[in-house]
VMD Tcl script that builds the backbone (N, CA, C; Angstrom):
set m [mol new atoms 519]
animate dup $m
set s [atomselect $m all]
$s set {name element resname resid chain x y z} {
  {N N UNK 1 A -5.044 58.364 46.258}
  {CA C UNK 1 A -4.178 57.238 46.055}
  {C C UNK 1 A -4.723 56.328 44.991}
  {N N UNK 2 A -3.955 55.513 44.400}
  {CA C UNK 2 A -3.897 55.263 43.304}
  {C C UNK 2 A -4.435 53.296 43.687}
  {N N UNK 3 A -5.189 52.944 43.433}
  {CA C UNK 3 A -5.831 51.289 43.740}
  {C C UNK 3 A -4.963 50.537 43.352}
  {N N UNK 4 A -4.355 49.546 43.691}
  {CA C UNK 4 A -3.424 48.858 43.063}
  {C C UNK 4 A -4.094 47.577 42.109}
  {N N UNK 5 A -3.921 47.430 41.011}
  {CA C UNK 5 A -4.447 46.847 40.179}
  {C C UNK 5 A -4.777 45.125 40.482}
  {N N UNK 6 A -6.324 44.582 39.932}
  {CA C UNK 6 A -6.257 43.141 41.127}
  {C C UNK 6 A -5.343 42.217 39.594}
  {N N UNK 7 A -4.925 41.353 39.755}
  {CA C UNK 7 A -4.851 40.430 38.944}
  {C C UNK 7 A -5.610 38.847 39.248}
  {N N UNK 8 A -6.722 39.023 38.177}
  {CA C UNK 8 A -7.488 38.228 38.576}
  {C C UNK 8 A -6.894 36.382 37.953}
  {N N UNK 9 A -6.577 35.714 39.551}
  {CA C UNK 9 A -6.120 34.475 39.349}
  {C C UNK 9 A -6.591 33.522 38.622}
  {N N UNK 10 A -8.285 33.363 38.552}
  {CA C UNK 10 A -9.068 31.753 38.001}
  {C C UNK 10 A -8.920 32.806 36.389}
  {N N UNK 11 A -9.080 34.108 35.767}
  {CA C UNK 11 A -8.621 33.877 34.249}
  {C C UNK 11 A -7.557 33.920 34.208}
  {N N UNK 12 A -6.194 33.781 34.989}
  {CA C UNK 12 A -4.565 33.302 33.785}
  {C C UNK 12 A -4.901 31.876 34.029}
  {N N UNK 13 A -5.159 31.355 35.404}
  {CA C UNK 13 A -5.511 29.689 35.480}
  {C C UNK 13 A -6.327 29.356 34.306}
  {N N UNK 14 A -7.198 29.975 33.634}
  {CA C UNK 14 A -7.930 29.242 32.341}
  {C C UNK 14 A -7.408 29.149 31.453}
  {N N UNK 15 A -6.727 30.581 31.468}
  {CA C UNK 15 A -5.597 30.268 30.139}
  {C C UNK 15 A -4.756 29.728 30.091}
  {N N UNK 16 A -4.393 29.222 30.969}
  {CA C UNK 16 A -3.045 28.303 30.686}
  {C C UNK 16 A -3.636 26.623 30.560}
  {N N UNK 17 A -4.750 26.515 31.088}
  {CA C UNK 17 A -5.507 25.278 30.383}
  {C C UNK 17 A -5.943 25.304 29.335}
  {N N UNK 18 A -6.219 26.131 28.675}
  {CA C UNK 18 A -6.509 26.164 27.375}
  {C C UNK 18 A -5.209 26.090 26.638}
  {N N UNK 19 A -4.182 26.365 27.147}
  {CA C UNK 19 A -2.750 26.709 26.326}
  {C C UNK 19 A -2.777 25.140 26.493}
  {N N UNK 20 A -2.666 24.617 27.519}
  {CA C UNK 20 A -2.606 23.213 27.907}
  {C C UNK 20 A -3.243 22.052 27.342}
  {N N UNK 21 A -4.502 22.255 26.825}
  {CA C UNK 21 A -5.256 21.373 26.218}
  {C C UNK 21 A -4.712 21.507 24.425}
  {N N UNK 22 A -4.504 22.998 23.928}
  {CA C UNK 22 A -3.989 23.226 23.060}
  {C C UNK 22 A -3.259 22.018 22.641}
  {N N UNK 23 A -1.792 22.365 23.440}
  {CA C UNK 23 A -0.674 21.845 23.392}
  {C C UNK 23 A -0.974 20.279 22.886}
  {N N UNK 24 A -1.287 19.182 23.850}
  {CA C UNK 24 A -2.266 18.252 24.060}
  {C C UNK 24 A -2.706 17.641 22.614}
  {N N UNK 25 A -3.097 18.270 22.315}
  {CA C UNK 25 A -3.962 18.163 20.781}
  {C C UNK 25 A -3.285 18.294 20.126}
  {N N UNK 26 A -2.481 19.027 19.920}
  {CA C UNK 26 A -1.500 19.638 18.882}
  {C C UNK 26 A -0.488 18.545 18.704}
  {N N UNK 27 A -0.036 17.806 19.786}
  {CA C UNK 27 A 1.164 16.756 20.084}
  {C C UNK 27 A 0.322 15.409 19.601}
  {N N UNK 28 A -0.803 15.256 19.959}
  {CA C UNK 28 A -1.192 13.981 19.866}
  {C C UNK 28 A -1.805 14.286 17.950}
  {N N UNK 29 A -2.120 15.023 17.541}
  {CA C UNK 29 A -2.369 15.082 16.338}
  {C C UNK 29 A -0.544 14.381 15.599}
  {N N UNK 30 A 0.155 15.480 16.143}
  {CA C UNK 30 A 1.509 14.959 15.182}
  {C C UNK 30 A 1.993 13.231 15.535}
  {N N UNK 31 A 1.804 13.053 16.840}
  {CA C UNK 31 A 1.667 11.244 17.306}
  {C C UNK 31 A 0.899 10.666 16.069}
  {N N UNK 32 A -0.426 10.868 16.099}
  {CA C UNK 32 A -1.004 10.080 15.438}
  {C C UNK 32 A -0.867 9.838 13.437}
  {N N UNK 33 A -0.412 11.231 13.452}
  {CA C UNK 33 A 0.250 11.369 12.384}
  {C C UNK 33 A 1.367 10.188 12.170}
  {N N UNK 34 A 1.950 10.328 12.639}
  {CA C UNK 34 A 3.415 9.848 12.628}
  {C C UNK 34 A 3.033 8.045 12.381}
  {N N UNK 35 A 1.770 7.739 12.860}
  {CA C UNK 35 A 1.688 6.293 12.962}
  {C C UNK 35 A 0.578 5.713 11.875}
  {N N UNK 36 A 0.441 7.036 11.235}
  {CA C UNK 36 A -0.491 6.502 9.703}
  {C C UNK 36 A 0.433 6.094 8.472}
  {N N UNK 37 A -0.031 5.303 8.036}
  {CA C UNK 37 A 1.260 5.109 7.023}
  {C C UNK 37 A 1.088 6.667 6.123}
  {N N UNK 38 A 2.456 6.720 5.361}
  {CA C UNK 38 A 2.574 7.848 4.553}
  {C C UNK 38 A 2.105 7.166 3.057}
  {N N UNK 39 A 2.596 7.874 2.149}
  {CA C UNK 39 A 1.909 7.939 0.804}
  {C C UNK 39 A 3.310 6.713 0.356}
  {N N UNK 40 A 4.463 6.664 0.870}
  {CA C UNK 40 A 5.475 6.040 -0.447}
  {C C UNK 40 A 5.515 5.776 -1.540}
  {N N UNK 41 A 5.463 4.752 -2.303}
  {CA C UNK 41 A 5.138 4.270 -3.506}
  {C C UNK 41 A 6.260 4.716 -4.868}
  {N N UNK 42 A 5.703 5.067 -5.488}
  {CA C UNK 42 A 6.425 4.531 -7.050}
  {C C UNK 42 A 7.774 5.956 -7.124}
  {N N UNK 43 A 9.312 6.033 -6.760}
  {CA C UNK 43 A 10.056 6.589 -6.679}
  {C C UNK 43 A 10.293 6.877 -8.765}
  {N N UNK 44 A 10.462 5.606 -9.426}
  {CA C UNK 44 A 10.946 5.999 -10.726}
  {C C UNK 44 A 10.601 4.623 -11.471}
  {N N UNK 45 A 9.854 4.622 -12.473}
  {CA C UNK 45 A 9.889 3.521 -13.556}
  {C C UNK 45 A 10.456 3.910 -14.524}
  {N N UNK 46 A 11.259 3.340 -15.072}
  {CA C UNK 46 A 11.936 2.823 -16.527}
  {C C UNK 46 A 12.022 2.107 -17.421}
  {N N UNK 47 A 12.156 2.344 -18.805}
  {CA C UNK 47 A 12.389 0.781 -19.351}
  {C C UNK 47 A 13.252 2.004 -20.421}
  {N N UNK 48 A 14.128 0.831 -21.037}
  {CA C UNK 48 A 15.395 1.200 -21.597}
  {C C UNK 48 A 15.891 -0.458 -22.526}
  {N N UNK 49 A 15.609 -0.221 -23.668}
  {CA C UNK 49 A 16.793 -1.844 -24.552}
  {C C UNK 49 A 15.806 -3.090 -23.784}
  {N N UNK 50 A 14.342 -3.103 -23.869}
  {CA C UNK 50 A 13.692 -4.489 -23.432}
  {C C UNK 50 A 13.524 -5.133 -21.890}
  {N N UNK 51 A 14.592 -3.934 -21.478}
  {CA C UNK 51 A 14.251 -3.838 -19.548}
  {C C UNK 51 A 13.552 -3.475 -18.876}
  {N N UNK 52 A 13.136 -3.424 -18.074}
  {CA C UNK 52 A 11.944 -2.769 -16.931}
  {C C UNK 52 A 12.737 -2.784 -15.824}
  {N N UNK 53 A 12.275 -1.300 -14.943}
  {CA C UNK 53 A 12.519 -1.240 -13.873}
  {C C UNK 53 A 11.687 -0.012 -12.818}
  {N N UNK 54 A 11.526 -0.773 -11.828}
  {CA C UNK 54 A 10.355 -0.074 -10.696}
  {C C UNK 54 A 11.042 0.330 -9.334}
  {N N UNK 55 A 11.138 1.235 -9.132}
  {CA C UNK 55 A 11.955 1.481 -7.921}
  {C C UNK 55 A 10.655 2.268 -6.973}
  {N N UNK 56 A 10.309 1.651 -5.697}
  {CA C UNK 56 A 9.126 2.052 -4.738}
  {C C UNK 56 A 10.097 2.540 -3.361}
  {N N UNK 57 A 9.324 3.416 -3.006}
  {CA C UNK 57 A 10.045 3.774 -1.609}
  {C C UNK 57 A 9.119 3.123 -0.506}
  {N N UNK 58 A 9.209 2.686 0.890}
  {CA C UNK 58 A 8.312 2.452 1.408}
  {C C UNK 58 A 7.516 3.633 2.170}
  {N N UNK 59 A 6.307 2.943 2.884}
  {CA C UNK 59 A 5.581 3.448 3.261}
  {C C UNK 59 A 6.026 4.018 4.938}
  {N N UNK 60 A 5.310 4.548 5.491}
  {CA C UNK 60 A 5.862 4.392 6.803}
  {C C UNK 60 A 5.542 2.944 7.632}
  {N N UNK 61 A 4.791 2.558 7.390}
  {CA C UNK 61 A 4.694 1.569 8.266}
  {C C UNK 61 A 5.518 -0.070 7.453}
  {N N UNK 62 A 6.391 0.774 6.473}
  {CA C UNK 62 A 7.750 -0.145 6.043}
  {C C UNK 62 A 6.930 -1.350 4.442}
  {N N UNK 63 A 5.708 -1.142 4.253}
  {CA C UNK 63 A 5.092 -1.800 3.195}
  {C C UNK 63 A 5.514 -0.260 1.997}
  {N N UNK 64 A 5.555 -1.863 0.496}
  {CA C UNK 64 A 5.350 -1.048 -0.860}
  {C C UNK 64 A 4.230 -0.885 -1.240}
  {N N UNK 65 A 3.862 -0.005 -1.670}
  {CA C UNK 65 A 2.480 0.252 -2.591}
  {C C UNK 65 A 3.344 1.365 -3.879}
  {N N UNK 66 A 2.394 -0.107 -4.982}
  {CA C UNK 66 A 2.495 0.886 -6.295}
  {C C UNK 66 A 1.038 0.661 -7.055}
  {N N UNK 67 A 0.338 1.986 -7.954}
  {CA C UNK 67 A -0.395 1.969 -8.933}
  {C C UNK 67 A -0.458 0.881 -9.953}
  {N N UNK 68 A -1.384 0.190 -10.399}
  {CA C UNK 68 A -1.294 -0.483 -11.217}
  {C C UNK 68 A -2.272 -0.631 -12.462}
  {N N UNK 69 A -2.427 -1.462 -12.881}
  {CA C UNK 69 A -3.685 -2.082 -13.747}
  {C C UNK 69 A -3.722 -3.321 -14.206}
  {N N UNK 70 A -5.058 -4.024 -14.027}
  {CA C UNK 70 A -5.473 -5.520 -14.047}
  {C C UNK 70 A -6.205 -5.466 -14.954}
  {N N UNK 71 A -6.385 -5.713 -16.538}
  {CA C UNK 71 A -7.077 -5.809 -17.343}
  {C C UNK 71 A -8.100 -4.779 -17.521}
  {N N UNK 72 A -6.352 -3.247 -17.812}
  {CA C UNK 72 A -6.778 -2.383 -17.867}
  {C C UNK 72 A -7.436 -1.256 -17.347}
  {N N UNK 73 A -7.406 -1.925 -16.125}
  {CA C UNK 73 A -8.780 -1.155 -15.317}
  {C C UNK 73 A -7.674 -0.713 -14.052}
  {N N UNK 74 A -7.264 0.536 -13.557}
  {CA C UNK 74 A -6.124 0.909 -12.466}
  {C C UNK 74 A -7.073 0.072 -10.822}
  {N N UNK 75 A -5.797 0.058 -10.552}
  {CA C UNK 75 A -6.072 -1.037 -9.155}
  {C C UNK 75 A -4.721 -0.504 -8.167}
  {N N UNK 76 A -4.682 -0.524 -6.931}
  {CA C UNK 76 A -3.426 0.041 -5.808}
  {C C UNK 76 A -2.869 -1.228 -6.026}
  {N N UNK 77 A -1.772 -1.312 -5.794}
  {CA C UNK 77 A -1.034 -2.878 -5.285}
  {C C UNK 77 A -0.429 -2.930 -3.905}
  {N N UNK 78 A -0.459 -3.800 -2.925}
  {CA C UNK 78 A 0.496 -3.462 -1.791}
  {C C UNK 78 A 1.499 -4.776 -2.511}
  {N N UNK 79 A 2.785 -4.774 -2.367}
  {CA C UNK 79 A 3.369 -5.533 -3.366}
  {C C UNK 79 A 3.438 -6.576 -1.876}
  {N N UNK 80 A 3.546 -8.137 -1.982}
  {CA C UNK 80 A 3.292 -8.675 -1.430}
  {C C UNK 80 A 4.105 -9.771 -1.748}
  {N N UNK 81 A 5.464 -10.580 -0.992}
  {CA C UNK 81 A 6.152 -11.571 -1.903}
  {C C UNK 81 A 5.871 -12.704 -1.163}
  {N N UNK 82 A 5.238 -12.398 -0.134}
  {CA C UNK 82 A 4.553 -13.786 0.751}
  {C C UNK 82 A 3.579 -14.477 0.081}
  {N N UNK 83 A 2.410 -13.878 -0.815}
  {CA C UNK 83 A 1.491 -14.331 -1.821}
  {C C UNK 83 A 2.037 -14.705 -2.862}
  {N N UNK 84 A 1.265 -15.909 -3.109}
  {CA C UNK 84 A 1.689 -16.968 -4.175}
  {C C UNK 84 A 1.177 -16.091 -5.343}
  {N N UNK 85 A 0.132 -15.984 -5.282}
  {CA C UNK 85 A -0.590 -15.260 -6.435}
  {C C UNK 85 A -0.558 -13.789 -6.517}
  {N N UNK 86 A -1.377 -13.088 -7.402}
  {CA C UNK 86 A -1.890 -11.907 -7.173}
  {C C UNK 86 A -3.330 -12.082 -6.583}
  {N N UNK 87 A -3.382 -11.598 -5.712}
  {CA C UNK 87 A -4.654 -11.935 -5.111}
  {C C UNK 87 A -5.904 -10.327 -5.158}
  {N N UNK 88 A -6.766 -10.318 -5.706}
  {CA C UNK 88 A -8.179 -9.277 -5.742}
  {C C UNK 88 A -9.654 -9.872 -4.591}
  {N N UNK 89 A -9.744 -8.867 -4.516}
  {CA C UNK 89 A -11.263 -8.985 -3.823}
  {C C UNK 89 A -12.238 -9.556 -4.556}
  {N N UNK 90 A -13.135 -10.052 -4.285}
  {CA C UNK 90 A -14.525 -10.196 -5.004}
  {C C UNK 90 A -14.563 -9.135 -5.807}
  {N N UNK 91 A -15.549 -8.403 -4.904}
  {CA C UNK 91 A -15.967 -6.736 -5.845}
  {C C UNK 91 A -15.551 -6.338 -6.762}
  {N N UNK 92 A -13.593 -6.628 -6.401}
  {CA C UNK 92 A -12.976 -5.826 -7.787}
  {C C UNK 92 A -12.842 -7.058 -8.707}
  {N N UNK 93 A -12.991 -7.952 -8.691}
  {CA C UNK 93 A -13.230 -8.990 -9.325}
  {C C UNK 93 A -14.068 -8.947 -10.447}
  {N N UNK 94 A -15.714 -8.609 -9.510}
  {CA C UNK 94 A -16.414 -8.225 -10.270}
  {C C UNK 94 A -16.929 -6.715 -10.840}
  {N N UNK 95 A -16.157 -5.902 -10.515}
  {CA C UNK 95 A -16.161 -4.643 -11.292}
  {C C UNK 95 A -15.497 -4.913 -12.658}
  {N N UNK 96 A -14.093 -6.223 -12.657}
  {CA C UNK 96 A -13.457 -5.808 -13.376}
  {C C UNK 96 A -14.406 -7.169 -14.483}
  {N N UNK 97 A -14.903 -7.732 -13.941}
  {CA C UNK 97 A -15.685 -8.987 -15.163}
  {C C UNK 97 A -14.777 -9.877 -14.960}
  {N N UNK 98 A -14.134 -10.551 -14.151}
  {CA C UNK 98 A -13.267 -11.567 -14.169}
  {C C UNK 98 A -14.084 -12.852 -13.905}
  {N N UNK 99 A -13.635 -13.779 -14.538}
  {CA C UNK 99 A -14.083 -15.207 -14.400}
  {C C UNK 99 A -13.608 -15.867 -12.937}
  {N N UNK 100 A -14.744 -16.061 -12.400}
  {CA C UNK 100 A -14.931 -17.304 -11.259}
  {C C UNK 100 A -14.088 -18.489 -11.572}
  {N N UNK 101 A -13.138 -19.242 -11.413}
  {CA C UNK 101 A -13.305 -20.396 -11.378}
  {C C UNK 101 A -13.129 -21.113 -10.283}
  {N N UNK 102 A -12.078 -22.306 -10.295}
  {CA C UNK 102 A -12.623 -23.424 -9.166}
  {C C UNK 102 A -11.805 -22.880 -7.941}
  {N N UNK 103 A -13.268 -23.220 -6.963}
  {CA C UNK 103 A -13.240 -22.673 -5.655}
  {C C UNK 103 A -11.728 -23.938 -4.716}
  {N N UNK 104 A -11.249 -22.605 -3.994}
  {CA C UNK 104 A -9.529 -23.033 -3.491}
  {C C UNK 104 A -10.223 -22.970 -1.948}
  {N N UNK 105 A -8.998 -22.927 -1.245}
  {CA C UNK 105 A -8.520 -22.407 0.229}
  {C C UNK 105 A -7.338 -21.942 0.242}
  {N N UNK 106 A -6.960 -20.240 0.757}
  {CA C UNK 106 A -5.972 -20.049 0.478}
  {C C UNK 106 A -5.484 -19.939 1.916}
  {N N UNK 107 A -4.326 -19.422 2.381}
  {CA C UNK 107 A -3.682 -19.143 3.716}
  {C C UNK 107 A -3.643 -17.889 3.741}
  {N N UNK 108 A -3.744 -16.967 4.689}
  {CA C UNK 108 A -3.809 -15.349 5.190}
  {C C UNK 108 A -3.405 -15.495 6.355}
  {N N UNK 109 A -3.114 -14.039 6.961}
  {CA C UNK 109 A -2.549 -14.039 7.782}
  {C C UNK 109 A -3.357 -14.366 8.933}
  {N N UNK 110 A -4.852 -13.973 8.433}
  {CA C UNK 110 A -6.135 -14.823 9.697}
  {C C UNK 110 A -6.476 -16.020 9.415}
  {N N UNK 111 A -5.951 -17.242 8.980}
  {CA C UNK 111 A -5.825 -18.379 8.770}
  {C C UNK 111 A -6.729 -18.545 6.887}
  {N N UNK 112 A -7.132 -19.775 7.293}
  {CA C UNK 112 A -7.306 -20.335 5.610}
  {C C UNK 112 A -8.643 -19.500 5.499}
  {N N UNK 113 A -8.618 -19.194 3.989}
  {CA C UNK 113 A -10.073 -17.937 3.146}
  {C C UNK 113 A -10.364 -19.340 2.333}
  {N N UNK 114 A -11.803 -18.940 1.809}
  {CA C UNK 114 A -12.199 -19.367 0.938}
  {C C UNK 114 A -11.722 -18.535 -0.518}
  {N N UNK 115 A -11.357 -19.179 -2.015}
  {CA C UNK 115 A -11.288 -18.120 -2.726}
  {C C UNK 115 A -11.358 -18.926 -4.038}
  {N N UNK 116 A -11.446 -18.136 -5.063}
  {CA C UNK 116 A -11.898 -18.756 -6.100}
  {C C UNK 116 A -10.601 -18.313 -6.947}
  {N N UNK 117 A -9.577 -19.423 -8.424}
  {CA C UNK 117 A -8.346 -18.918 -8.799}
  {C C UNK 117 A -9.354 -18.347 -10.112}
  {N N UNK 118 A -8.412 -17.559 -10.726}
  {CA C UNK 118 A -8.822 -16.945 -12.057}
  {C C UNK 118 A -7.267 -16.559 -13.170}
  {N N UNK 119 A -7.443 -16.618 -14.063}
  {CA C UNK 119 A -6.194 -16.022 -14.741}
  {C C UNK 119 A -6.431 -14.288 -14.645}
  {N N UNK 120 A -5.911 -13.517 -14.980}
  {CA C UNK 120 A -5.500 -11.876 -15.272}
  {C C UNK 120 A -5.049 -12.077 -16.785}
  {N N UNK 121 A -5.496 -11.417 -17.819}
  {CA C UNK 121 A -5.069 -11.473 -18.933}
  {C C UNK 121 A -3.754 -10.571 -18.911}
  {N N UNK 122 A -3.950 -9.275 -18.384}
  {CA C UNK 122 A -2.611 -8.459 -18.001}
  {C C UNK 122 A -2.630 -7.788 -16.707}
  {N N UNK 123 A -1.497 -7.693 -16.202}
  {CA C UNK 123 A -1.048 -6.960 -14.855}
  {C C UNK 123 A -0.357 -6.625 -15.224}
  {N N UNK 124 A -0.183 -4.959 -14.988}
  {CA C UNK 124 A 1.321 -3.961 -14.924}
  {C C UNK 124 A 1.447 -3.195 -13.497}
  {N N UNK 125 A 2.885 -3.232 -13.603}
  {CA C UNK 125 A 3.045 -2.045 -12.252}
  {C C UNK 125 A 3.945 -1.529 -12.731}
  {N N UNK 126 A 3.745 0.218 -12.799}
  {CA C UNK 126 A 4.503 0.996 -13.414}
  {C C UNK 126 A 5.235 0.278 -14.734}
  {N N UNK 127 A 6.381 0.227 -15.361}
  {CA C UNK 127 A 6.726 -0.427 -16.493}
  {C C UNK 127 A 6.954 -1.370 -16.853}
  {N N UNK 128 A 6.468 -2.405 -15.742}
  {CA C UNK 128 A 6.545 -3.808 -15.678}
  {C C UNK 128 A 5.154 -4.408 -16.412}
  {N N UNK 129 A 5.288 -5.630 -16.921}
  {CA C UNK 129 A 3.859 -5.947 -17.402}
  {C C UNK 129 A 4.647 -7.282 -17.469}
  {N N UNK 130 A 3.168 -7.788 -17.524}
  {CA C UNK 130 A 2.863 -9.659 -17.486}
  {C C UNK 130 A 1.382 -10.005 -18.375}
  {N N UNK 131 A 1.102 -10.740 -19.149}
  {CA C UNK 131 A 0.336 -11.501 -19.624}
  {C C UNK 131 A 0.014 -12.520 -19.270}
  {N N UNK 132 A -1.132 -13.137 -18.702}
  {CA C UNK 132 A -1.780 -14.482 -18.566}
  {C C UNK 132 A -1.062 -14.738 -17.081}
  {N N UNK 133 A -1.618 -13.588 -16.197}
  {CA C UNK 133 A -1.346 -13.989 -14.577}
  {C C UNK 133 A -1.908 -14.753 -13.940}
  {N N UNK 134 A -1.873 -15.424 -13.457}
  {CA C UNK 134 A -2.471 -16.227 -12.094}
  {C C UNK 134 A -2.976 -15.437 -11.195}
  {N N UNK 135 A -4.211 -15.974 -10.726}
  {CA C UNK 135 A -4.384 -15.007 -9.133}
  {C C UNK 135 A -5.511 -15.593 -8.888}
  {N N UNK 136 A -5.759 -14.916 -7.466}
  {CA C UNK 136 A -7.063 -15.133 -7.001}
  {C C UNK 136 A -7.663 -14.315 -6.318}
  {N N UNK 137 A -9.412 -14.483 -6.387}
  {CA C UNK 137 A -9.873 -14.158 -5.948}
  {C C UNK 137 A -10.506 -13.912 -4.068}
  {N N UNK 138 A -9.914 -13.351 -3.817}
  {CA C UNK 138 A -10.179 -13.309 -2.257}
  {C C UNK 138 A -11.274 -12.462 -1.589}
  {N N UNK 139 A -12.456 -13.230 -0.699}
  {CA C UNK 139 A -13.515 -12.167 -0.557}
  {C C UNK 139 A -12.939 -11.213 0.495}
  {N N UNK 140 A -11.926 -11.368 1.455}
  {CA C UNK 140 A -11.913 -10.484 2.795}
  {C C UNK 140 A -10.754 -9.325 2.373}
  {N N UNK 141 A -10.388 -9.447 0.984}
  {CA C UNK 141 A -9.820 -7.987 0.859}
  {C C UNK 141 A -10.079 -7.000 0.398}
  {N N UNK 142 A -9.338 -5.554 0.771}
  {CA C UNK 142 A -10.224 -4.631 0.431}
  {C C UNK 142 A -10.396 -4.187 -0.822}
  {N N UNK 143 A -10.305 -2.979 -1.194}
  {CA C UNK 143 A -10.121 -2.581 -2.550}
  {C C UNK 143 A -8.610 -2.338 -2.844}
  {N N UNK 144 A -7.622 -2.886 -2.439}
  {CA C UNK 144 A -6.375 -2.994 -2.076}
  {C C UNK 144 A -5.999 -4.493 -3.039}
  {N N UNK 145 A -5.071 -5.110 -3.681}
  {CA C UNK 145 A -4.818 -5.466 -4.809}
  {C C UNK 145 A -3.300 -6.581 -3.884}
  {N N UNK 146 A -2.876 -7.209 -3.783}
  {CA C UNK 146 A -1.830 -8.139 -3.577}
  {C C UNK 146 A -0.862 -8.254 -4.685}
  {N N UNK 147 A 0.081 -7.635 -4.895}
  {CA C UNK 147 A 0.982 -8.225 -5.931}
  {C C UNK 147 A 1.873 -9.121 -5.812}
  {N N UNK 148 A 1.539 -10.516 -5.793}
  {CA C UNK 148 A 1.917 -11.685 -5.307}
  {C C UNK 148 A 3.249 -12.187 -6.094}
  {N N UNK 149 A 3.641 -13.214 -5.960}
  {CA C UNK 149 A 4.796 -14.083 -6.553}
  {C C UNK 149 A 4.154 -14.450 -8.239}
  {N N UNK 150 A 3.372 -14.715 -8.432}
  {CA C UNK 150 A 2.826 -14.786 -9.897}
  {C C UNK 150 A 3.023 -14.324 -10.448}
  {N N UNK 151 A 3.346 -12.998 -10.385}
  {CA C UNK 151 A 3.432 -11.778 -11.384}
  {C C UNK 151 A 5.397 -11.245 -11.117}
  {N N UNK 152 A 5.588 -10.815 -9.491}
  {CA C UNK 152 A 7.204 -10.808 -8.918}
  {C C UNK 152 A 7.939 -12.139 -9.498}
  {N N UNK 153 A 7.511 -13.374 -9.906}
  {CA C UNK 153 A 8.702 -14.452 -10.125}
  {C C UNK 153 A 9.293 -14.021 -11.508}
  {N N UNK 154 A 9.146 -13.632 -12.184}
  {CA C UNK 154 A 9.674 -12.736 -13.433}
  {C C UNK 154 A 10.344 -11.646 -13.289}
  {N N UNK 155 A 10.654 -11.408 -11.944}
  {CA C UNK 155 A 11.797 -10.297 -11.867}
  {C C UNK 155 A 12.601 -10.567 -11.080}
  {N N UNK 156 A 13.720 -9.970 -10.897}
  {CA C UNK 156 A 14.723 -9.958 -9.505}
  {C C UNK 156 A 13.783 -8.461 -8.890}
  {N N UNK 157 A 14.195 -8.841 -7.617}
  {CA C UNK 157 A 13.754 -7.955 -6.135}
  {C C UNK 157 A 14.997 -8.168 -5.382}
  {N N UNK 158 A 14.808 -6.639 -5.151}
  {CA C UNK 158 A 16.085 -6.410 -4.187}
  {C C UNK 158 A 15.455 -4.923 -3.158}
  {N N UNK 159 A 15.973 -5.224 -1.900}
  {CA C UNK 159 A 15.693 -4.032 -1.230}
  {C C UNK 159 A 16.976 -3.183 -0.572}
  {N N UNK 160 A 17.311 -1.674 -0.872}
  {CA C UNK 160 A 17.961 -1.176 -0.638}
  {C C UNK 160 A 17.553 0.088 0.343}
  {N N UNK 161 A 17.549 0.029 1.463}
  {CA C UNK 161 A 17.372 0.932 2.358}
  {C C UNK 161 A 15.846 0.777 2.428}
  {N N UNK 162 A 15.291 2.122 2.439}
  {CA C UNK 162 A 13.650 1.954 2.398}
  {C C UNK 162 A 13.240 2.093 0.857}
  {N N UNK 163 A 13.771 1.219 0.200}
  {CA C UNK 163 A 13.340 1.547 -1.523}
  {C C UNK 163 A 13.528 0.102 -2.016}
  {N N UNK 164 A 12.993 -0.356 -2.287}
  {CA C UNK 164 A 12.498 -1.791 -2.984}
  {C C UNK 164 A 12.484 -1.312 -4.729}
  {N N UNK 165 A 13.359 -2.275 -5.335}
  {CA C UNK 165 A 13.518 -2.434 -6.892}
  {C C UNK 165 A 13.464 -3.658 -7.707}
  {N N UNK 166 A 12.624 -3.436 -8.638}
  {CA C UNK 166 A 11.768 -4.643 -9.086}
  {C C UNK 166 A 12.455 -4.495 -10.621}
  {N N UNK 167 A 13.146 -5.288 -11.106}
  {CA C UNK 167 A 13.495 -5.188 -12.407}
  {C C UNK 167 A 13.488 -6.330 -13.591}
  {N N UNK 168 A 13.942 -6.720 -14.483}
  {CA C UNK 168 A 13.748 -7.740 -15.706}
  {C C UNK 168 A 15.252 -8.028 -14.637}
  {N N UNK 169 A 15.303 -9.305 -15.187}
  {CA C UNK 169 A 16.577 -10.015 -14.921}
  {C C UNK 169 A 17.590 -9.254 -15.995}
  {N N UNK 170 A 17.434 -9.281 -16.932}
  {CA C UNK 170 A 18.584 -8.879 -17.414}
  {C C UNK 170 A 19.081 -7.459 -17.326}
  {N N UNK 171 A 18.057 -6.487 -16.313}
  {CA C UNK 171 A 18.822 -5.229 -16.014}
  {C C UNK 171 A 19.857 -5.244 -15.678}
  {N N UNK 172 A 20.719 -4.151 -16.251}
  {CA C UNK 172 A 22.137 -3.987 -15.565}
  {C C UNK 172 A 21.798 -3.184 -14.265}
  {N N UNK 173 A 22.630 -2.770 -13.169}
  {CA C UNK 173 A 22.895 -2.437 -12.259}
  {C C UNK 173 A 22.512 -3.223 -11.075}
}
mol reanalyze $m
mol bondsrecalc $m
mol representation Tube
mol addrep $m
């Protein structure tokens, strides 16, 4: 006679914890995914007849970020219309050789910073550009760049869905 075959219970029970822990991981990886911001940023720059125009998609967590450069030197921007200024870190401050001047207090969202104002000889974002910006220096930010009202009051802003467009006033559309 023929033994009837055992099926041994504690290994499918392991495997299905392992399928289980799998799973687990696999779900909470795409969770955590889901709650990092994504890349968004610069959809299309243009300029056309003395116009400029910047069209950004957002991020996931609903902020713009576009590429830029501050006296030449590339810098991220999170575009920012709550900031008066363009506001930089120390560091990049002083990576970039910018002049110190007279020490401020500014407002953040963790109450008043110490910070020092400086001009920007130029700021661009994508095909936008400005000469002789305002800004300041802020020590508690990162290597992350503020593109404040100093530099945005020279354009119209408009937001259309998840895409923010930054243009010369006299763009058509």
């Amino acid at each position: 006679m023929d033994e009837p075959q055992k099926v041994s219970g504690p290994r499918i029970g392991r495997s299905f914890t392992w399928l289980a822990i799998l799973a687990v991981m696999i779900g909470l990886t795409a969770f955590y995914q889901a709650l990092m911001p994504g890349k968004g940023g610069l959809v299309e720059s243009s300029s056309e007849g003395g116009s400029a125009r910047v069209i950004l998609e957002s991020d996931r967590s609903g902020h713009y970020r576009v590429d830029g450069m501050i006296n030449g030197q590339a810098i991220n921007f999170l575009v920012d219309t709550g900031a008066t200024d363009v506001a930089i870190s120390e560091r990049t401050a002083r990576a970039i050789g910018l002049e110190f001047g007279p020490k401020t207090v500014v407002m953040t969202a963790a109450g008043p910073a110490p910070a020092w104002k400086t001009r920007l000889a130029s700021v661009s974002a994508g095909n936008l550009e400005r000469n002789n910006v305002r800004a300041t220096i802020t020590p508690g930010l990162g290597s992350e760049a503020l593109l404040g009202m100093s530099f945005l009051r020279h354009y119209s802003i408009r937001q259309q869905g998840d895409r923010l467009v930054i243009e010369s006033p006299d763009s058509s559309n």
